[in-house]
C-alpha positions as CSV (number, residue, x, y, z in Angstrom):
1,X,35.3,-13.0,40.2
2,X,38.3,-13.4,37.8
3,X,39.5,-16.3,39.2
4,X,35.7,-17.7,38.8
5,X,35.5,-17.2,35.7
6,X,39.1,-18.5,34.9
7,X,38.3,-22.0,37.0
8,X,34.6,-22.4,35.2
9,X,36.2,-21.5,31.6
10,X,39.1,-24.0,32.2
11,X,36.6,-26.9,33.4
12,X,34.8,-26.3,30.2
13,X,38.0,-26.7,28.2
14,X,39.0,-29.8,29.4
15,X,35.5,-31.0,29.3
16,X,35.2,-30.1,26.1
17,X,38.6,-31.2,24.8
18,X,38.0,-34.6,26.5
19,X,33.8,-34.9,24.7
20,X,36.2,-34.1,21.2
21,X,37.9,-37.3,21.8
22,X,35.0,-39.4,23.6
23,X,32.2,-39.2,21.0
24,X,30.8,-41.1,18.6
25,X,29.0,-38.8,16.2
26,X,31.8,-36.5,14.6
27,X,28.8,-33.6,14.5
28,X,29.0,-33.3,18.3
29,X,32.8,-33.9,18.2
30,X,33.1,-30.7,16.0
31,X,30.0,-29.0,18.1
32,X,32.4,-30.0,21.3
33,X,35.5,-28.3,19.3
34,X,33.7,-24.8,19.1
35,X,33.0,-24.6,22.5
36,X,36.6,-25.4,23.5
37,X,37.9,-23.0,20.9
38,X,35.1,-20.2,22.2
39,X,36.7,-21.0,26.3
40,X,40.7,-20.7,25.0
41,X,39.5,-17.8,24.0
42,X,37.8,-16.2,27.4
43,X,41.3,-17.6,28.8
44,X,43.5,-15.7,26.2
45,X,40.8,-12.8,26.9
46,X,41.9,-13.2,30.7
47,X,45.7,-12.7,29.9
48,X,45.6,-9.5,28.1
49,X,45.9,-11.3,25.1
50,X,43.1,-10.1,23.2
51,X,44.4,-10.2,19.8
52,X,44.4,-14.0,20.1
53,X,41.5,-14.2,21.3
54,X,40.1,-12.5,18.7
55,X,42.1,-14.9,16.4
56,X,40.7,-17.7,17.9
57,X,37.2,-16.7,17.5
58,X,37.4,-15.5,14.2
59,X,39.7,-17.9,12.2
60,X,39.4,-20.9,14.3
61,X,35.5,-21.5,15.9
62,X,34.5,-18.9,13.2
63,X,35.7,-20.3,9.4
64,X,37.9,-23.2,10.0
65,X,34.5,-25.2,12.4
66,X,32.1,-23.8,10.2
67,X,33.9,-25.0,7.2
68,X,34.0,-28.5,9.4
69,X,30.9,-28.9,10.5
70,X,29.4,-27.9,6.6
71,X,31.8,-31.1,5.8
72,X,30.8,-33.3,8.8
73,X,26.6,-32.4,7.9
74,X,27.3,-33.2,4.0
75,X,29.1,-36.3,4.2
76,X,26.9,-37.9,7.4
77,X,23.7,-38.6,5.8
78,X,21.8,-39.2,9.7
79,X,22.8,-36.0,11.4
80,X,20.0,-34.2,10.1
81,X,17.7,-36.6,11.3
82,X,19.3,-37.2,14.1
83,X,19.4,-33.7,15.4
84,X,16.1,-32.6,14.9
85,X,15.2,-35.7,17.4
86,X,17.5,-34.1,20.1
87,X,16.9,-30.5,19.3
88,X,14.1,-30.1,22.2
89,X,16.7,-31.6,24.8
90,X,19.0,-29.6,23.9
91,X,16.9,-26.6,24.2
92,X,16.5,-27.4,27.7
93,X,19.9,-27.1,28.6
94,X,20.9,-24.2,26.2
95,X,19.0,-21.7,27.6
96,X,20.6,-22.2,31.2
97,X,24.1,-21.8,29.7
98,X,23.1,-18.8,27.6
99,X,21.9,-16.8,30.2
100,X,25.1,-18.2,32.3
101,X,27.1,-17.0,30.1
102,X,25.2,-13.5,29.2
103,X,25.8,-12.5,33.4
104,X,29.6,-13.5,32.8
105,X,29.8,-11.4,30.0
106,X,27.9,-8.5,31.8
107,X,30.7,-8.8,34.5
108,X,33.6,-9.3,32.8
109,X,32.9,-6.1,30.8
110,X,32.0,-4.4,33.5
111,X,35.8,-5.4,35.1
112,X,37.4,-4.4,31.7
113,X,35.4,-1.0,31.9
114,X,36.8,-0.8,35.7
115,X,40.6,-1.7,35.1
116,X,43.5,0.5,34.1
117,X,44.8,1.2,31.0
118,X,46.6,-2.0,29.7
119,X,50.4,-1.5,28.7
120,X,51.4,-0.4,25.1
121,X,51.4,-3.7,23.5
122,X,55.0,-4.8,22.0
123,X,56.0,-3.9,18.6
124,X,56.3,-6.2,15.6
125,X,60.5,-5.8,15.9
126,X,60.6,-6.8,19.3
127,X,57.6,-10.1,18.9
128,X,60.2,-11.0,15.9
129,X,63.5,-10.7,18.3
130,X,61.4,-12.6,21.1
131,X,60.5,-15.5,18.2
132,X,63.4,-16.1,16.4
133,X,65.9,-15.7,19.7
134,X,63.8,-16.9,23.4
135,X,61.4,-19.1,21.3
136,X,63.3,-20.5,18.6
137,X,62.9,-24.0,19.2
138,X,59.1,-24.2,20.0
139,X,58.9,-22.3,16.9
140,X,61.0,-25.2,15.0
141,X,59.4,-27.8,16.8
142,X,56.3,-26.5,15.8
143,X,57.1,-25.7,12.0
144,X,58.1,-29.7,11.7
145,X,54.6,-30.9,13.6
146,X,53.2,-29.2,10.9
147,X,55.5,-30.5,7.9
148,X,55.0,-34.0,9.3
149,X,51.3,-33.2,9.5
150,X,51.1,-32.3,6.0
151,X,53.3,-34.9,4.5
152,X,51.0,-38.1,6.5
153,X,47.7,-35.8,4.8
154,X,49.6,-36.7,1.7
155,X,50.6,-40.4,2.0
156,X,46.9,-41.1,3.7
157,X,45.5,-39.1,0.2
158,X,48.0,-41.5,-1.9
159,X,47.1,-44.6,-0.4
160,X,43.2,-43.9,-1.3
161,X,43.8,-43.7,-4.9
């Protein structure tokens, strides 16, 4: 069953990652993002790590796509229309996938309920000594992405005025 679950919640994160790129409507691209956020979580869920999963829930599909898609709905002035002509499609296909996931749910608590007592989860001294010595560089290589990011945010902003 856990492997199931970990194949089908994969597949949906690829698929999802892949309709992010692939569509035309940034509404459904942002739709597409939630759902691959909400199956990296079930996968981080899997792993034991269930403070991230809880982080990516809450901060990412939660506030950072709701913020988005409130952006997305304001500045495209057809996606109102637009989805109120497809709402009865999707409808169709929602229900099937709620009640899909609903049973996996049901039988992933019901493993959780089932399974031993997890081990004490590290400390904040030791996740510090892990960062800063085994996982230095990622942690670098990832503070520069995001310096980069921020500084091409501000040349793209410039260039508008």
């Amino acid at each position: 069953m856990e492997l199931l679950v970990f194949y089908l919640f994969a597949a949906i994160s690829v698929v999802a990652a892949l309709l992010v790129v692939f569509q035309k409507r940034a509404l459904y691209s942002a739709l597409a993002l939630i759902v691959c956020f909400g199956s990296i979580a079930v996968l981080f869920f899997q792993l034991g790590a269930y403070f991230i999963a809880a982080v990516q829930v809450i901060v990412y599909a939660g506030a950072i796509m709701v913020l988005f898609l409130f952006v997305v709905m304001l500045i495209d002035p057809e996606s109102e229309v637009f989805a109120l002509k497809k709402a009865g499609n999707l409808a169709v296909v929602a229900l099937p996938l709620a009640v899909l996931l609903g049973l996996i749910l049901v039988g992933a608590v019901g493993d959780f309920a089932a399974a031993e007592k997890p081990p004490d989860p590290p400390t904040l001294h030791t996740m510090a000594i892990h960062l800063f010595t085994d996982y230095l560089l990622p942690f670098e290589i990832t503070a520069i992405l995001i310096l980069v990011a921020v500084l091409g945010a501000m040349v793209l902003a410039k260039r508008t005025d």
